[in-house]
N, C-alpha and C positions, 0 to 999 in steps of 0.2 A: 704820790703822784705816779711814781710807775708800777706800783699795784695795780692803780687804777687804771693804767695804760697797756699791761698784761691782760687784764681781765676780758676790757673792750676788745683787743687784737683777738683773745681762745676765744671771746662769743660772738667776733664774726666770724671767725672758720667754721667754727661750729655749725653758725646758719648759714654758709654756704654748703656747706656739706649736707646740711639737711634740703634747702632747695633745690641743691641738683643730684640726689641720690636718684640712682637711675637713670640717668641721661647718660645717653653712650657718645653723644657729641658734645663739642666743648667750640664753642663760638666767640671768638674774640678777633675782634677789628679795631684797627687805627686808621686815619685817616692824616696821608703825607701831604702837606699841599706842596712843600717844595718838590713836589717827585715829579710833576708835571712838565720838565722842561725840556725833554725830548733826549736823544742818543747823545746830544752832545754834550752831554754830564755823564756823571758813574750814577746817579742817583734814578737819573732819567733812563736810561740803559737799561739800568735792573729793573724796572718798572714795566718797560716795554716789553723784555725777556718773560716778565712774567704773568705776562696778561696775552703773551703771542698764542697760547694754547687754545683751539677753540673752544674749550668746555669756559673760559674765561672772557671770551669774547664781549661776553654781554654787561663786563664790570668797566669798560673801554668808558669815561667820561663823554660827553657830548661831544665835544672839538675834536676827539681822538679819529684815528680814519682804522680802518681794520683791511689792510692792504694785500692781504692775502691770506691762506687758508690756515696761515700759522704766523703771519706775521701784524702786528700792529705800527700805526705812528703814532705817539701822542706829542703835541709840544702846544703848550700853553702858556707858551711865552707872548701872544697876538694879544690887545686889547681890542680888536675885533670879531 
């Protein structure tokens, strides 16, 4: 069984490595739902911090407000 669980692990690297040879970018995303609760967490904080950059602006959630030329609100804590 762990031959067989070696082998699976080397030939998916393998075919990753073969589907992204030559890709200079590497794209990988999660998605937080608890990040959403505004400055008044750490989790919410860093989230806002990190979306305040304009080039970012446009990943602001719906409910989010974009409050100035660098800064955001998000808090989705409203059921409205």
């Amino acid at each position: 069984m762990k031959c067989l669980y070696k082998i699976l692990l080397f030939s998916s690297l393998i075919l990753q490595e073969l589907f992204t040879f030559g890709q200079n970018e590497v794209l990988v995303g999660a998605i937080r739902w608890d990040a959403w609760v505004g400055s008044g967490h750490p989790v919410g904080f860093a989230v806002e911090n990190a979306l305040s950059p304009p080039q970012y602006h446009y990943r602001v959630p719906f409910f989010g407000e974009i409050t100035g030329p660098a800064t955001v609100k998000i808090k989705g804590t409203s059921q409205e």
